[in-house]
LUMFITOR-394015 format. One record per residue: residue number from 1; x, y, z of N, C-alpha, C, CB in turn. Coordinates in steps of 0.05 Angstrom, whole numbers, plus 5000, padded with zeros to 4 digits. Each point is the difference from the previous one (the first is absolute). Glycine has a CB too. Layout:
 drense  n_x  n_y  n_z ca_x ca_y ca_z  c_x  c_y  c_z cb_x cb_y cb_z
    NUM    X    Y    Z    X    Y    Z    X    Y    Z    X    Y    Z
...
This chain:
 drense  n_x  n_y  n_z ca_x ca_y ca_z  c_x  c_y  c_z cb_x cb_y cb_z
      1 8584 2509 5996 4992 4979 4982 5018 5000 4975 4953 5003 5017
      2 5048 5021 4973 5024 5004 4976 5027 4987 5003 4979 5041 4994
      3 5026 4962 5038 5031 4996 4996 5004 4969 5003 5016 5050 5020
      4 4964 4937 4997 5004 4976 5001 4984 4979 4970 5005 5014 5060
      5 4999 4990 4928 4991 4995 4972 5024 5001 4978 4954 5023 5015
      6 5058 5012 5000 5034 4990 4980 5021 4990 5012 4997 5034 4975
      7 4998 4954 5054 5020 4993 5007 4995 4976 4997 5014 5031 5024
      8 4958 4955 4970 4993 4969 4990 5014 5002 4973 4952 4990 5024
      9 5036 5026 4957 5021 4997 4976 5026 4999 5000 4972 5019 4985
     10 5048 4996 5036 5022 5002 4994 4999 4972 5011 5019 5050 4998
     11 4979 4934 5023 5003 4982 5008 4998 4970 4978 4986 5034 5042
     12 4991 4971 4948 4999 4984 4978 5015 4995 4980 4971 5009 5011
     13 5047 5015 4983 5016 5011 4974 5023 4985 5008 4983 5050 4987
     14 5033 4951 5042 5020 4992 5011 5006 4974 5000 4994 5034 5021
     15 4974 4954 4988 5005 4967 5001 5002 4986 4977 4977 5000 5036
     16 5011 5015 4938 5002 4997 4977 5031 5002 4989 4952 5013 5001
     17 5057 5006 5010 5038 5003 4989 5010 4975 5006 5015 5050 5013
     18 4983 4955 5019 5020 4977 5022 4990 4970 4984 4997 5031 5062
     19 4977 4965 4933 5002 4966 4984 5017 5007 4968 4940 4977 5023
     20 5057 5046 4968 5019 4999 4973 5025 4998 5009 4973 5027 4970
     21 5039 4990 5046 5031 4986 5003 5005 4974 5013 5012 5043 5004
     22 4969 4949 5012 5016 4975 5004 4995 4973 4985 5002 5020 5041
     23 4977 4989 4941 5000 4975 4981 5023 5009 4978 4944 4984 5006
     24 5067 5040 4988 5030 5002 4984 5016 4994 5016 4994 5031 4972
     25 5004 4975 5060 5031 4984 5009 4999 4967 4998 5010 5040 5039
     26 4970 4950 4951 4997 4973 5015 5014 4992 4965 4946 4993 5050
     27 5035 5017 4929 5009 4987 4978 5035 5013 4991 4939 4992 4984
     28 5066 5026 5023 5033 5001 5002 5018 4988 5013 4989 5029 4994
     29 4998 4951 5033 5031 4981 5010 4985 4973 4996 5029 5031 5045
     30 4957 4964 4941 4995 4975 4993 4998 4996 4963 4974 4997 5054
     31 5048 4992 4938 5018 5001 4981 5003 4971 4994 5021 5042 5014
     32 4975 4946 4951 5001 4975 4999 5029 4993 4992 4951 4998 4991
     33 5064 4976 5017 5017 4984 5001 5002 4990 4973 4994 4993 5047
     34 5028 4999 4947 5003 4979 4981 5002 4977 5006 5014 5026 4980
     35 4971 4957 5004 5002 4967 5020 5015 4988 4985 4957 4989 5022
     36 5043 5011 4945 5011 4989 4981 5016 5017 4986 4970 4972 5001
     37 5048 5017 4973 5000 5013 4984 4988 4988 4969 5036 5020 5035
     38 4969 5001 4938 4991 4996 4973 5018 4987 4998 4978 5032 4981
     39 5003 4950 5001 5023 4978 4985 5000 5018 4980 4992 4946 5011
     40 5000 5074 4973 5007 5015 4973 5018 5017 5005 4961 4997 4983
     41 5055 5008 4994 5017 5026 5006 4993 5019 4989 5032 4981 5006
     42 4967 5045 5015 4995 5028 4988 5019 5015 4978 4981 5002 5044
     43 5013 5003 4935 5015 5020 4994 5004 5017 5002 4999 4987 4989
     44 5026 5029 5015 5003 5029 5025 4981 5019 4974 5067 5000 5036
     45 4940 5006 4947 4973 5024 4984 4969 4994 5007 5031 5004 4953
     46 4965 4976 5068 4966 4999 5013 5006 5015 5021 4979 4953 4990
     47 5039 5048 5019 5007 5005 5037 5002 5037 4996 5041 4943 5018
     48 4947 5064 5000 4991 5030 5005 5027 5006 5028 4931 4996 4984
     49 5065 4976 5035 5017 5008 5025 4999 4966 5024 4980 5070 4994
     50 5037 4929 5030 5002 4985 5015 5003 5002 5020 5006 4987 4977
     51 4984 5003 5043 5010 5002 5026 5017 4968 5010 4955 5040 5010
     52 5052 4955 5010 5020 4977 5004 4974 4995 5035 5074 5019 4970
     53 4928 4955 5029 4980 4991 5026 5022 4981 5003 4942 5006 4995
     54 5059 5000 5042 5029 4990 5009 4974 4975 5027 5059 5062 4992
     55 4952 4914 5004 4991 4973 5013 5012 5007 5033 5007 4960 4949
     56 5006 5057 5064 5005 5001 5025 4979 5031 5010 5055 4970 4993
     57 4929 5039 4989 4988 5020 5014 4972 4982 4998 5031 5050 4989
     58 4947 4960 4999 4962 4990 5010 5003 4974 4982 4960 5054 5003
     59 5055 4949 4975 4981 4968 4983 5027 4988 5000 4954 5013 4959
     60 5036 4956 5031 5016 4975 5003 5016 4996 4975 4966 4978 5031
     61 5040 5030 4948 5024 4995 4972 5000 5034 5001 4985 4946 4958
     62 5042 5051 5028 5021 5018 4988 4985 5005 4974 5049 4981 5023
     63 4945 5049 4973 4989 4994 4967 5005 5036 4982 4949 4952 5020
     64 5052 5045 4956 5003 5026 4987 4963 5004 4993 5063 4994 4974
     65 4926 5028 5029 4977 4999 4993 5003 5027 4972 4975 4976 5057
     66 5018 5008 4926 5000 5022 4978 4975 5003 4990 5042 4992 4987
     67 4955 5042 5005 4974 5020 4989 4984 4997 4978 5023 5026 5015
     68 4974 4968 4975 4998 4991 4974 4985 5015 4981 5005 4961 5020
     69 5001 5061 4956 4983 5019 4981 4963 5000 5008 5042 4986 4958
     70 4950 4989 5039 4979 4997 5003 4992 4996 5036 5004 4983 4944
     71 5012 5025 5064 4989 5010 5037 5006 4969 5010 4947 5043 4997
     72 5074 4943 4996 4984 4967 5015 5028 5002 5017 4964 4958 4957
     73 5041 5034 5067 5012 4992 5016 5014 4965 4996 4970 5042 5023
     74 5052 4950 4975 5013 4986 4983 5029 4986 5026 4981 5039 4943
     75 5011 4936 5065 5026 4989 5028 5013 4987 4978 4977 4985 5055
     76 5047 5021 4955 5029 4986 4976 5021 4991 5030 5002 5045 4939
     77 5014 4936 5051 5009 4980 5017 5028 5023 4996 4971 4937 4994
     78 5036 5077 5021 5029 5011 5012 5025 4992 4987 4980 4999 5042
     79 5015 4971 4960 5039 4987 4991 4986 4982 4971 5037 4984 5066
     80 4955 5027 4915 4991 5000 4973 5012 5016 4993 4965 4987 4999
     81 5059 5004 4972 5014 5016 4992 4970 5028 4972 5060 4947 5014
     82 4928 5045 4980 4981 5017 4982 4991 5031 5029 4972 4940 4957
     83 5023 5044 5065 4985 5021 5018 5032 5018 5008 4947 4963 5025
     84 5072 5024 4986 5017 5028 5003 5006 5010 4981 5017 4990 5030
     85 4985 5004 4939 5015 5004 4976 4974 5037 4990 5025 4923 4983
     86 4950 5062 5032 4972 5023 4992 5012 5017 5021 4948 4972 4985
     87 5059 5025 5041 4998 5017 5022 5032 5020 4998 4963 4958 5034
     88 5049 5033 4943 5020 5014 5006 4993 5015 4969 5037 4968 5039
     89 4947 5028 4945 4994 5020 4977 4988 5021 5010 4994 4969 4969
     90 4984 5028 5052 4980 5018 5009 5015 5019 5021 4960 4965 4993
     91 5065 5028 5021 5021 5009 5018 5002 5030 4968 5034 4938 5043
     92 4977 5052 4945 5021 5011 4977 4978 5024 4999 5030 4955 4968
     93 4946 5038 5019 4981 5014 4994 4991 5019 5017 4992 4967 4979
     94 5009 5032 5045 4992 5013 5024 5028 5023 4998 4968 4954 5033
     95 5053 5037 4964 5023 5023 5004 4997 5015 4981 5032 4979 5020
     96 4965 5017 4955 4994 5018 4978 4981 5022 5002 5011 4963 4978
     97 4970 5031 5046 4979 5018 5006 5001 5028 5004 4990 4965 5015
């Protein structure tokens, strides 16, 4: 009686993991797009960091997505001279590291 009691617990414990990882794998490859971009321009001393979202891999425009101090995620239009002019300060910044 004992042992089938901890093997219900372990059992329980397990199914409990297996739904925690796969609701982190699920929210790790499902990742939001940029549809637009800001019409505002950032100034690079808001920007923490960037990644580059390329229009031939999951989403449909080309876009710089920048970090923003205050945590906000930020789409800037690529061939905007202000967005490469930020992306090549934050380049600079990053080598200095």
């Amino acid at each position: 009686m004992m042992c089938s009691s901890k093997s219900l617990l372990l059992a329980a414990l397990m199914s409990v993991l297996l739904l925690y990882l796969c609701s982190k794998s699920e929210a790790a490859s499902n990742f939001d797009c940029c549809l637009r971009y800001t019409e505002k321009m950032v100034h690079p001393r808001l920007i923490v960091g960037f990644t580059q979202q390329l229009a031939n891999e999951a989403c449909d425009i080309n876009a710089v997505i920048f970090y923003t101090k205050k945590r906000l995620a930020v789409c800037a239009d690529p061939k905007k001279h202000w967005v490469k002019q930020a992306v090549h300060i934050l380049s600079q910044r990053i080598k200095k590291m």
